[in-house]
N, C-alpha and C positions, 0 to 999 in steps of 0.2 A: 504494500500500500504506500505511496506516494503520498506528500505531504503538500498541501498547497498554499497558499495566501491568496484571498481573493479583495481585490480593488471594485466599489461600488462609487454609483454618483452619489454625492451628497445629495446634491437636487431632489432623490428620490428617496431619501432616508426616511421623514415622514409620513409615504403612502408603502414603502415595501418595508416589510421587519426581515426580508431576506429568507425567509422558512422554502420558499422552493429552492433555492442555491444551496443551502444546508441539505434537503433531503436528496436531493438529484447526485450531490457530493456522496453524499452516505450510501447511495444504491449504488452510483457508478454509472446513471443512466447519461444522455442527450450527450454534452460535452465530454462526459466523463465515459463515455463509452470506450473510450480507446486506453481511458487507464484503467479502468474498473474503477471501484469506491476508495475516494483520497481521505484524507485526514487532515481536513482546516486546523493550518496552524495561527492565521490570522485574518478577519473580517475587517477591512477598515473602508474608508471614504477616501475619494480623490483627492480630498481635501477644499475643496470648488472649484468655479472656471476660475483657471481654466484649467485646470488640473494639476496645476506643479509642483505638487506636493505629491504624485503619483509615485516619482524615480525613490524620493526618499521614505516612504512607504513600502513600493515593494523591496528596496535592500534591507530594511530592518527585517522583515517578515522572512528572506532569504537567511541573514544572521540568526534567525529564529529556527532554521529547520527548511524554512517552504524549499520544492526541491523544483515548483512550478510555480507561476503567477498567472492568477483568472481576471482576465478584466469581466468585471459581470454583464449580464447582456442589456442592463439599464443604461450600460453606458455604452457597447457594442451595438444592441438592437435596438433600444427605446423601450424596452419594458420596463413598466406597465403602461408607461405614458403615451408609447409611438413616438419617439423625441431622441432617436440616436444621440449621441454628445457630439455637437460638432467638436471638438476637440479631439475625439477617438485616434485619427491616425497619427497625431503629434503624441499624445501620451501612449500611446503603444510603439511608436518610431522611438520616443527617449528611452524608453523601459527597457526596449531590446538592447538597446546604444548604449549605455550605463550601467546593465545588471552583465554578470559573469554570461559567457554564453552559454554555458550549460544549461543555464535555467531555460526553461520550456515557460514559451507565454500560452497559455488556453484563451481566446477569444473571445468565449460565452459563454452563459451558463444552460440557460433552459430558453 
């Protein structure tokens, strides 16, 4: 079982508590198909737009264990709002660009 950190929009903190990215986590399903069920080693926020508080967010949660980082799909796809992050491809171009590359980024969640 792999270990992950996953990166959420603030924006979306007070309509989503995240319960689908934890259980999807926990079964192994949608995203997590290709790992099977990971083991959230840290849930945080982007910190807001524009997100640049993402790079030093996912390197703590890597110092923590994560062995992968999930941007969640609130801020990939727009759930639950329909509202992708315009910001998505800069804060996943910096993550890649700044974190070791071992780390594997997962792009969604559900």
């Amino acid at each position: 079982m792999i270990k992950v950190g996953i990166i959420r929009c603030q924006q979306t903190e007070d309509i989503c508590p995240g319960t689908m990215d934890f259980k999807i986590a926990s079964e192994g399903k949608m995203a997590f198909a290709e790992t099977g069920p990971v083991e959230i080693v840290g849930f945080v926020s982007c910190g807001g737009c524009p997100g640049k508080k993402a790079v030093s967010r996912a390197k703590l949660m890597v110092e923590r264990g994560a062995e992968a980082i999930v941007l969640a799909s609130c801020i990939s796809k727009g759930n639950p709002i329909n509202f992708p992050c315009p910001h998505y491809e800069e804060i996943r171009g910096s993550i890649a660009k700044n974190i070791m590359p071992s780390i594997k980024i997962i792009e969604w969640t559900h």
